[in-house]
C-alpha positions, 0 to 999 in steps of 0.5 A: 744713416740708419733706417729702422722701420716697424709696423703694427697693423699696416702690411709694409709693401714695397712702394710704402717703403721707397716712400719712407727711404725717399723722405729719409734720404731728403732728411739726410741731406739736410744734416749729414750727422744724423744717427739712425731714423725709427719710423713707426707706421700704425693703424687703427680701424677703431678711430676715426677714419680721418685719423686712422693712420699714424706714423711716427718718427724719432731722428737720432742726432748728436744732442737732443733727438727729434720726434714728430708724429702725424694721423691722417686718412691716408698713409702716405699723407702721414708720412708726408707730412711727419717729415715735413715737421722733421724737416722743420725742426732740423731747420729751427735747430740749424739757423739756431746754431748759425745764428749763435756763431754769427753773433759770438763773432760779431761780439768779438769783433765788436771787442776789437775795434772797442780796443783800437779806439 
């Protein structure tokens, strides 16, 4: 997968980035098929200090893309909890997959022993 990283008034250090890769890594995991992840990382003294970091990410998989974006104190919380919502929504959208195949095949094996009777 392909990992697109860009800030605006954050310095990216090294430990912010393994971070990133770390979460990135467990996402992969998660869907195999997954393009790229763009992860915006923002900061603005301007706004409350609960809500000063952002982080913002975009999945790109095949169908829709998935977004999710968080504001918190602390970066890494945001972070954190960006994949966390990411995490969830490839979960939504698997067991809406599985739960589409199990029943077109429930329905077709309906159908055949409809036929036998």
């Amino acid at each position: 997968m392909k990992l697109i990283l860009s800030t605006h008034n954050v310095t990216l250090t090294k430990a912010i980035e393994d971070h990133i890769v770390t979460r990135i890594e467990k996402l992969e995991h998660m869907d195999q098929y997954a393009i790229n992840a763009r992860v915006i990382l923002e900061q603005d003294q301007l706004k409350a200090p609960e809500r000063q970091f952002t982080c913002s990410m975009r999945l790109s998989i095949p169908g829709p893309d998935l977004f999710a974006e968080d504001s918190e104190s602390d970066l890494y919380a945001a972070i954190d909890l960006v994949t966390k919502k990411i995490e969830q929504q490839l979960r939504k959208r698997h067991n809406k997959f599985k739960a589409k195949n199990h029943s077109v095949a429930s329905r077709s094996k309906r159908t055949r022993q409809e036929a036998e009777l």
